[in-house]
N, C-alpha and C positions, 0 to 999 in steps of 0.2 A: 806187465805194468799197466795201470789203469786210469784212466783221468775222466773221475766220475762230475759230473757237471756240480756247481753248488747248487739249494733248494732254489736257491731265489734266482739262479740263471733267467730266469723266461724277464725278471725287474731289472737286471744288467746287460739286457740285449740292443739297446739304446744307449747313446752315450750322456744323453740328459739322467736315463737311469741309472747307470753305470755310475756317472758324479754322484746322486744322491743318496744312492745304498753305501758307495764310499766313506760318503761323508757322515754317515749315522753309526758307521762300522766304529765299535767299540777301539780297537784299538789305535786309527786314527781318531775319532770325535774324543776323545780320553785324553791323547795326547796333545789337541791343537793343531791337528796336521787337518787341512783342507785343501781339497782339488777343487778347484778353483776355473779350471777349462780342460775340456776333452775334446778333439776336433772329431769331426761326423767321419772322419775314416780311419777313425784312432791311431793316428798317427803321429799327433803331436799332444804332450799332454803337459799341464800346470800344477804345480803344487806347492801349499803353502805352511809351514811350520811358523806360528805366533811366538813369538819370546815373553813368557809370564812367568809368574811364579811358581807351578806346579810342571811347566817345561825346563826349568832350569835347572841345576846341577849346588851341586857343594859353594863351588866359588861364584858363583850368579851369571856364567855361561849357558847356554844350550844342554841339555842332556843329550852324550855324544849315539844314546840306545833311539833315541828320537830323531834324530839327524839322518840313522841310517833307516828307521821303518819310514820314515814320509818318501822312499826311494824303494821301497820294497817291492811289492807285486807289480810296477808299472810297465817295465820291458814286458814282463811273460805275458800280462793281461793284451800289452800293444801287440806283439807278435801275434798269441793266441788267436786273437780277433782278426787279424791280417791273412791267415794261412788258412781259417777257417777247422771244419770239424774233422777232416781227415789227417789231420797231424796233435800229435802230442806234443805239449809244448810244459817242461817246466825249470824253474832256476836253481841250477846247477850248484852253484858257487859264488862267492861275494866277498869283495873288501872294500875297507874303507880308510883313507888316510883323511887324519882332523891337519887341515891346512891354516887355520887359522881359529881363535874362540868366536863361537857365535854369540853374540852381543847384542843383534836386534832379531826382527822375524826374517825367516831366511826364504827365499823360494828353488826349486827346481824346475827344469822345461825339458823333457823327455822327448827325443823326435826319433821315431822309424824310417829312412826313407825307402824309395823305390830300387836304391843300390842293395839294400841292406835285405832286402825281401828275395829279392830274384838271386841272391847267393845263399841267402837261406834253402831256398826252394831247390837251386839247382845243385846243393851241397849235399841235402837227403836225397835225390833223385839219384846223385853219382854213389852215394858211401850210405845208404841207408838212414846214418845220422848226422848230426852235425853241432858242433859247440860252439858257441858263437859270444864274443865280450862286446857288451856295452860300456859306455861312460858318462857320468853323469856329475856336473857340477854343482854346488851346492853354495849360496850365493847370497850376500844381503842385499838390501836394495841400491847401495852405493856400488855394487860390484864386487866385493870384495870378497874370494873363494873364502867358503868357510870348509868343506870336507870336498871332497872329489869320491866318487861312490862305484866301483865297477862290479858289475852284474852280470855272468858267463849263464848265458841260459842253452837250454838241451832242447833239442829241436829230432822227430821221428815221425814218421807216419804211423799210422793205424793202421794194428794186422786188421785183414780185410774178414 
């Protein structure tokens, strides 16, 4: 298995550039989905899905397809970047339950911590690999869960 960097990696090696390549990246800037903040040790991240008319659905909620890509690559990218270039890091598996219809613009806040890394790290060191769930809330600005999004990402070192 191989985890060939993308062209533009050397423009996603910062997290100011990381935001603004996101943000141009067709199938967020398409959908209305913008990331909105990435912390300098990618650890915590923002993002934002607008409610309009080409994000909305049949009955004038949310597009439930949209709700879950503004959730997509962010664990892998935040792991990825935490573990550095000697591990393979990619997402596994994912579900999503719609908790409630989205009715206005919704946001997400994605965080890694220090727990979350050091059982990564000492999970492949013990077992080679390790599969790990994230969870993630999906939210309007009153609070109000719109989907809850869980992300099982696959975590291995690089044959040497």
């Amino acid at each position: 298995m191989s985890q060939k960097a993308h062209p533009l990696h050397t423009f996603m090696a910062s997290r100011a550039g990381m935001r603004r390549m996101l943000n141009i990246w067709p199938p967020f800037l398409f959908s209305g989905i913008s990331v909105r903040e990435i912390s300098q040790d990618f650890r915590h991240v923002k993002v934002r899905l607008r409610k309009k008319l080409l994000t909305s659905n049949y009955v004038g909620t949310l597009f439930g397809g949209s709700l879950y890509a503004m959730t997509d690559p962010f664990f892998m990218l935040m792991v990825l970047k935490n573990l550095g270039p000697g591990y393979i890091v990619w997402d596994k598996q994912s579900e999503i339950e719609y908790v409630s219809p989205g009715k206005t613009t919704v946001f997400a806040e994605f965080t890694l911590s220090d727990a979350d890394v050091d059982e990564i790290t000492r999970e492949v060191e013990t077992n080679g690999k390790f599969l790990k769930w994230f969870d993630v809330e999906i939210t309007a600005a009153d609070a109000t869960v719109v989907a809850i999004v869980r992300k099982q990402i696959y975590v291995r070192k690089k044959a040497n």
